[in-house]
Backbone bond lengths (Angstrom), bond angles and torsions (degrees), N, CA, C in turn:
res aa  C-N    CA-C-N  psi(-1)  N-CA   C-N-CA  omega(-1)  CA-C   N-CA-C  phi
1 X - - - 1.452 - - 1.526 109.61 -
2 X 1.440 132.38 123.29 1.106 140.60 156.40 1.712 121.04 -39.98
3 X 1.414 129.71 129.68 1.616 104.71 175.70 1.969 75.89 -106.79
4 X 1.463 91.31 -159.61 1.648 122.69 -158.04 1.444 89.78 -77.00
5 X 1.195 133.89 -57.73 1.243 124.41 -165.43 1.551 115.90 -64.77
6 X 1.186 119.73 -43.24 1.802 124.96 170.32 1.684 97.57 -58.15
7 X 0.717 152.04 -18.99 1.454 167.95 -123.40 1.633 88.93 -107.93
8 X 1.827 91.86 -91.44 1.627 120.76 -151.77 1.853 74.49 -44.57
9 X 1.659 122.10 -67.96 1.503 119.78 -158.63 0.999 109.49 -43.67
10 X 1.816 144.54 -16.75 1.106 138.97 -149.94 1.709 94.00 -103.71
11 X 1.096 127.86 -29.79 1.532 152.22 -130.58 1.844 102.33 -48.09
12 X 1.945 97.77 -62.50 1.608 116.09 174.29 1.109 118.21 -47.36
13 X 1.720 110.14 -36.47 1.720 113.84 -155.69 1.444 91.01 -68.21
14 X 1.922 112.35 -54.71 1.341 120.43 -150.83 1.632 97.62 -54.34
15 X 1.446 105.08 -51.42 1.754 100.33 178.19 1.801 139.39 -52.44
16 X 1.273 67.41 -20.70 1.833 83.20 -174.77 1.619 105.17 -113.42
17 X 1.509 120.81 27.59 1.079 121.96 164.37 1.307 133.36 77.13
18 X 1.090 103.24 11.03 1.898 115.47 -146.87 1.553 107.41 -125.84
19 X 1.069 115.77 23.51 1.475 136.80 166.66 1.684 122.36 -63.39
20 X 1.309 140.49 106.94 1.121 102.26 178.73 1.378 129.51 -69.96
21 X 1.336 154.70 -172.66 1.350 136.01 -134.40 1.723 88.15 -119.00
22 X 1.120 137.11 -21.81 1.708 122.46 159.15 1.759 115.49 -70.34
23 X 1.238 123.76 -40.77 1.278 143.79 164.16 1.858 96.26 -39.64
24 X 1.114 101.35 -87.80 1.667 116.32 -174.92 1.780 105.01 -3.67
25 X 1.836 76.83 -72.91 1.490 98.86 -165.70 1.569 118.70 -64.76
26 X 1.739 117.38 -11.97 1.015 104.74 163.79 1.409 120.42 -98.97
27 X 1.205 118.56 -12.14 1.570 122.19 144.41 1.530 118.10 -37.85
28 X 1.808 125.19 -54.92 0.974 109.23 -177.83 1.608 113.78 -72.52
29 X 1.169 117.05 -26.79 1.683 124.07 -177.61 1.690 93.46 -43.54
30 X 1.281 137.49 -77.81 1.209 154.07 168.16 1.147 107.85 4.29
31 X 1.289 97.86 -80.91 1.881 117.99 -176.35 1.230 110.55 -53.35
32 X 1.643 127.94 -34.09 1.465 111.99 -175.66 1.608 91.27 -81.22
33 X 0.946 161.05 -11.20 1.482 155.34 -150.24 1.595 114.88 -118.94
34 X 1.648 124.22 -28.12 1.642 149.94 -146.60 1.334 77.38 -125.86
35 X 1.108 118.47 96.46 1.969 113.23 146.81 1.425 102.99 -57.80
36 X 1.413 112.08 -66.07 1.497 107.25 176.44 1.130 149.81 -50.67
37 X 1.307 119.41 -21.24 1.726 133.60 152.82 1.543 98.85 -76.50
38 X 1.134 129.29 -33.39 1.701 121.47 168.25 1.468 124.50 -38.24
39 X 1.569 86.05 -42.68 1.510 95.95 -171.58 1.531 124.49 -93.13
40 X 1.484 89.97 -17.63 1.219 107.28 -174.76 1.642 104.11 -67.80
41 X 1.788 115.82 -45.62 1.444 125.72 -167.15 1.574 91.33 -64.09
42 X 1.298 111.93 -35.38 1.885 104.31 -162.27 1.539 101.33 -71.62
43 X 1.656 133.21 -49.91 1.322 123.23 166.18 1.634 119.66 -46.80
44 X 1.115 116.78 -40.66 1.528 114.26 176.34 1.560 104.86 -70.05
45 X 1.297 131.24 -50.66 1.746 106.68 159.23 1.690 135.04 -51.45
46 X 1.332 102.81 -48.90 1.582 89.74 158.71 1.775 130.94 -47.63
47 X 1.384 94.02 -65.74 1.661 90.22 158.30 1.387 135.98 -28.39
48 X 1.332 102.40 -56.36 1.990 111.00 175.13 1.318 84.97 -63.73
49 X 1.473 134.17 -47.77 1.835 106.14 -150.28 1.480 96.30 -94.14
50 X 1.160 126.49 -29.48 1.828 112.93 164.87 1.436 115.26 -64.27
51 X 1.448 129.75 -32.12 1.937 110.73 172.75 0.959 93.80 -107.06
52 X 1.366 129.63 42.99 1.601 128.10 165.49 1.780 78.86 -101.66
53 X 0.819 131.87 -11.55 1.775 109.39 -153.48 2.005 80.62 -125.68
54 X 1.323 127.81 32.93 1.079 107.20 173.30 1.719 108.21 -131.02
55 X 1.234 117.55 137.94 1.732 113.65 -167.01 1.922 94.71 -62.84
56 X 1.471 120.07 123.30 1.260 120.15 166.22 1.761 113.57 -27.29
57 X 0.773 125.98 -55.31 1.444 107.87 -177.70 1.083 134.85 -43.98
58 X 1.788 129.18 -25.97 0.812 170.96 36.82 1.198 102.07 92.93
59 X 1.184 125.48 -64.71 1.726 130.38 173.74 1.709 105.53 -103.72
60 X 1.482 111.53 99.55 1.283 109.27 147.44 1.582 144.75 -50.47
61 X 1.669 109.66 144.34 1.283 88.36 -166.94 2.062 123.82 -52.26
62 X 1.294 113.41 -12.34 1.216 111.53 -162.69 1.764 89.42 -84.34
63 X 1.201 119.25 -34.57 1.673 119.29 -178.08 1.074 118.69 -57.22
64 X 1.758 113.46 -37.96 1.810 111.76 176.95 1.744 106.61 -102.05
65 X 1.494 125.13 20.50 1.031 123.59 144.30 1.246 132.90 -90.36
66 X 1.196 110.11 -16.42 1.725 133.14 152.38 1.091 110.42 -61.40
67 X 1.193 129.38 -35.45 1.612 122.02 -161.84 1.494 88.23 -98.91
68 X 1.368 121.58 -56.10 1.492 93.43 -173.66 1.818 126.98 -53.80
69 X 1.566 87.46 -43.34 1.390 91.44 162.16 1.903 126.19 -21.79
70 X 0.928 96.72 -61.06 1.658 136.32 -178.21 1.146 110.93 -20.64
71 X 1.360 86.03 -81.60 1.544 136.24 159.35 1.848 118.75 -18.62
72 X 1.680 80.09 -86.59 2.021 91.11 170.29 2.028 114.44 -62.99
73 X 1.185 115.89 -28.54 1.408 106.36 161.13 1.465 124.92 -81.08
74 X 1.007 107.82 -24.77 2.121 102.56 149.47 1.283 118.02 -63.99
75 X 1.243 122.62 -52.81 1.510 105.80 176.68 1.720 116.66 -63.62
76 X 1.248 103.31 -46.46 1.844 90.26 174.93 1.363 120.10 -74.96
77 X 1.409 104.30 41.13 1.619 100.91 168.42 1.345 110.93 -75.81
């Protein structure tokens, strides 16, 4: 069984396809069971598809150090 923390680390691969195919599936096991890693994967897609739509310059480095920031203090809630 996957917990939350192997999870959040897994997060990019699962999106970008690159999971191996036992991995995947215990990624998806997770998500049906983790409301909170559920929600967590659905904010990290909005995110990619909202500064997906912004010209890189756009986010300074101190803006996407905030966000990662963000990011790693949501998960260690």
């Amino acid at each position: 069984m996957m917990d939350c923390n192997e999870f959040v680390e897994l997060v990019t691969a699962f999106l970008d396809g690159a999971l191996a195919p036992v991995d995947e599936a215990r990624f998806v096991e997770h998500i049906a069971i983790c409301e909170g890693c559920e929600r967590y994967l659905d904010q990290f897609r909005v995110t990619i598809a909202r500064l997906g739509e912004l010209p890189p310059e756009t986010l300074s480095t101190r803006a996407r150090n905030d966000l990662l920031t963000a990011f790693r203090d949501w998960h260690n809630r």
